[in-house]
N, C-alpha and C positions, 0 to 999 in steps of 0.2 A: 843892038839886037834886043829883039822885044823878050821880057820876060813871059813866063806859062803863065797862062790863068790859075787861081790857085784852085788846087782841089780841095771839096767839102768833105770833112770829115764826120763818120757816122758814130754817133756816141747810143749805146744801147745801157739802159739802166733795166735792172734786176729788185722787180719791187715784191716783195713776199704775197701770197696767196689771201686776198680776203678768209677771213675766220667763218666757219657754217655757226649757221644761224641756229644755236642747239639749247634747250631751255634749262636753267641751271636747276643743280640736283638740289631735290625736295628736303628741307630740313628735317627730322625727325623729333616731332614734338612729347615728351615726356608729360603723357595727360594722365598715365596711371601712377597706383600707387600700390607697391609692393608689400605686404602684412606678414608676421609671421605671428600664430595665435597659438597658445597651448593649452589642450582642454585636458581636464582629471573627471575619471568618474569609473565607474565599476565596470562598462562595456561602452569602453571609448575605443579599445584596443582587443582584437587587429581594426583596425580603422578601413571601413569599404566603400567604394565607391557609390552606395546609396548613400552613407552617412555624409560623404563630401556633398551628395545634391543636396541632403537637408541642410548643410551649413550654408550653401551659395540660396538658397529662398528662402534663412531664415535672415541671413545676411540681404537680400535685395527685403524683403519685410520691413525690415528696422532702420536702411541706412537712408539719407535723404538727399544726397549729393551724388549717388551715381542708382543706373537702373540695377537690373539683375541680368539685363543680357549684358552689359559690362562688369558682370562677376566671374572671377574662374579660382577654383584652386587647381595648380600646379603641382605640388608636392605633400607628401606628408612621412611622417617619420615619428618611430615610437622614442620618448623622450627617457626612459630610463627603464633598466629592468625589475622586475617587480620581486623583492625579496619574501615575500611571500604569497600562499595563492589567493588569499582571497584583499590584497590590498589593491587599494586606486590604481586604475594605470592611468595615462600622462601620452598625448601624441601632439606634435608640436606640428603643423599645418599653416604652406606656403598657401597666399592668396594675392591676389591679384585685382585690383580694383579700378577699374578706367571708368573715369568722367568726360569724357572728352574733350575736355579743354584743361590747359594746365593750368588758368588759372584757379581751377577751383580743389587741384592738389591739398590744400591746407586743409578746406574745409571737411572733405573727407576723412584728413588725417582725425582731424578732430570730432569729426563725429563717430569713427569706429574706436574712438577711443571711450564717448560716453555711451555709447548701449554697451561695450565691454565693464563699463564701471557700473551704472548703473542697475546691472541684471536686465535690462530687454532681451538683448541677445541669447541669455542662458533661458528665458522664459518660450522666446520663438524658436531652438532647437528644443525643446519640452514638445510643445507643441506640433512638432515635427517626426514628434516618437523620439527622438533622442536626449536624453535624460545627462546633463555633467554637474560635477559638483562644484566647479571651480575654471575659471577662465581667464586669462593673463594675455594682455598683448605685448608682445616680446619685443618688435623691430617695424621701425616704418622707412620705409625711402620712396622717393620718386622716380619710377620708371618708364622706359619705352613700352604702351600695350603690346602683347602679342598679337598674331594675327588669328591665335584661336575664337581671343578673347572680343576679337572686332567680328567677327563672323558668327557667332552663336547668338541666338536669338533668345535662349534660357537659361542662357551660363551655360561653364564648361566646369568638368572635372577631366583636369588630365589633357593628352588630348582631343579629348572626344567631347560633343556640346551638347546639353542638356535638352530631353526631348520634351516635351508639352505632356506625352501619358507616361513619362515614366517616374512624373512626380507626385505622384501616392503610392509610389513602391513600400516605403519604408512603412506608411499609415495600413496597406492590404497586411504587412508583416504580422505589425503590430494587433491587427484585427484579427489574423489567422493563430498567435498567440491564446489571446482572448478565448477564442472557440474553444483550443486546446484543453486549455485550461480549465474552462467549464466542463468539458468532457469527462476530464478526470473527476474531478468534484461533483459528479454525478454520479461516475459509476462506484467511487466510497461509497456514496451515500444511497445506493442502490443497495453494495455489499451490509452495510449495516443495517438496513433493515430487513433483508434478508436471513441473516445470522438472528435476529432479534425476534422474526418469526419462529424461525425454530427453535430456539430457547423456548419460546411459551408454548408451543404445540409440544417439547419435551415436558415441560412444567407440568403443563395440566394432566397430560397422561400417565405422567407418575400420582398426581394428586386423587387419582379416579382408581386405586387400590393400592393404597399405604400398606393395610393389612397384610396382604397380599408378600409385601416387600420385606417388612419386618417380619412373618412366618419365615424366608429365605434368607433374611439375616441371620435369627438365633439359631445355631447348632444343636441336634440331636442330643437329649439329653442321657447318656451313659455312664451307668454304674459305674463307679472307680474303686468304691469303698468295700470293705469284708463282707459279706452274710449276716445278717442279723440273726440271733438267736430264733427269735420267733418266725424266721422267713427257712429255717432250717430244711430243708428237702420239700420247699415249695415251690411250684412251677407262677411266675408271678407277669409271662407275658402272655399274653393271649396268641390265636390265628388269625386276626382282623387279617393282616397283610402275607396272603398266601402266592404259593410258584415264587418265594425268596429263599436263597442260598443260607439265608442266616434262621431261615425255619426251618428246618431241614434238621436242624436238633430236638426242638420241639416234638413233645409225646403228640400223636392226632391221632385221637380217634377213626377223622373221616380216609387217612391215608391207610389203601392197602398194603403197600409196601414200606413199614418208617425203618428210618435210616438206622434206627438202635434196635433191638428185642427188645421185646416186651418183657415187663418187670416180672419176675416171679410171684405168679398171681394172680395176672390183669386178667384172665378170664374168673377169675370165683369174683372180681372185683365188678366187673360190668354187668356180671349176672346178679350183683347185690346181695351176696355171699359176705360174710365174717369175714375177715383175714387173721392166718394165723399171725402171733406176736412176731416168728420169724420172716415170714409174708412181708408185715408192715416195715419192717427193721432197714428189709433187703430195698425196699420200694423210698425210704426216705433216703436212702444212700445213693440209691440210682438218680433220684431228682435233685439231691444235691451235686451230683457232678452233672446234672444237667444244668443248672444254674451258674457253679465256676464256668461249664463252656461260654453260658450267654453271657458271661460275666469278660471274658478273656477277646470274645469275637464284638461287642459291642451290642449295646443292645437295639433291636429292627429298630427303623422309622416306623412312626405310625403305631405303634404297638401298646396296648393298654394294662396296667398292671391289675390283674384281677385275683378273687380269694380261690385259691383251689379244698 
């Protein structure tokens, strides 16, 4: 008996999926350089964000390894509190520095280190209106740039990138200052010559009757003293100065009505008649209490001593 033919057997392999053709993930090359800087100075602190654009172009100014659109500061922060108010203050400022290519990492390092020693750097924030006494660079490392810092064309502060007209912000400041400043120093010096006019317009016009002044300085001069013997029951002030209360004692002839009666007499007297001994006696008695009055009430202004 004939054997079967044989049967073919089907073998199936299982081979894994070719791989997609997918291009490998991009390296991320560390071409910047991270800084941390601390400046001292009188008005360094609160630190604002003009003050940050004058250190990113005073820093693209002086550095020579990287431009200034690969400048940003990132952060900043007050470095200590001020024990008292009028001392330094101190703000210590992240920075950000891409050259684009890593190898030239060192060279940056090293050169933000000599405009920091040397004073360029504290002469081009001068320059920029911003005035420090003192500047330290604290920390370098090499970092991944940000994408602030790859997109801004004028530096960044923060992150926001530095505009082309907003970098004479701090210089209009400093110019509007200036004005101020002058403003006041003119209107002093407006006030003092002002005042210095009127001093001499006062000056002269007291110079133009002295007389005048000292007449109203010395006071009235008023009997204080007794009667003198030979002034015994004499009338020794005149009527120059008439319609005064303090005349009004005063013997007068021209008054119809005088405030006293007339002396026992006064008519044989006006008519150029003798007087009797008693006549006379009575009349020097009566002028001597006319005299204690003027003596008691002061004697008039203006009023002349004459012989009766």
């Amino acid at each position: 008996m004939a054997s079967p033919p044989p049967t073919s057997r089907q073998y199936v392999f299982n081979f894994p999926p070719p791989a997609a053709n997918t291009p490998p993930a991009p390296v991320s090359q560390q071409t910047a350089v991270a800084a941390v800087l601390a400046l001292t100075g009188n008005n360094v602190w609160p630190f604002t964000d003009v003050m940050a654009g004058a250190l990113v172009r005073a820093l693209g100014a002086t550095l020579s390894y990287v431009n200034q659109s690969g400048i940003g500061v990132t952060n900043w922060v007050e470095a200590s509190r001020r024990r008292r108010l009028l001392a330094p203050s101190s703000v210590l400022v992240d920075l950000e520095l891409d050259g684009a290519n890593n190898a030239v990492t060192p060279s940056i390092e090293a050169d933000l280190q000599n405009v920091v020693i040397n004073g360029e750097l504290a002469a081009a924030l001068k320059s920029q209106g911003l005035s420090v006494s003192a500047i330290s660079l604290l920390h370098t490392s090499v970092t991944t740039p940000s994408l602030t810092t790859l997109s801004c064309q004028y530096g960044s502060v923060g992150q926001s990138c530095i505009s082309q007209t907003s970098s004479d912000t701090l210089s209009s400041g400093a110019i509007a200052g200036i004005i101020v400043a002058a403003c006041v120093v003119g209107a002093v010096i407006i006030f003092i010559f002002a005042w210095y006019c009127f001093l001499r317009s006062w000056w002269n016009a007291r110079q133009k009757d002295p007389a005048g002044e000292t007449a109203q300085a010395k006071p009235a001069m008023t009997p204080m003293g007794a009667q003198p013997f030979w002034l015994k029951g004499r009338n020794i002030f005149s009527n120059s100065a008439k319609n005064t209360p303090r005349n009004s004692v005063q013997l007068n002839a021209n008054t119809e009505t005088p405030t006293h009666p007339a002396p026992f007499g006064a008519a044989a007297h006006d008519q150029g008649l003798p007087l009797s001994p008693e006549e006379q006696e009575r009349e020097k008695d009566l002028r001597g209490q006319h005299y204690a009055e003027h003596v008691e009430m002061g004697a008039v202004q203006g009023a002349q001593p004459v012989q009766v």
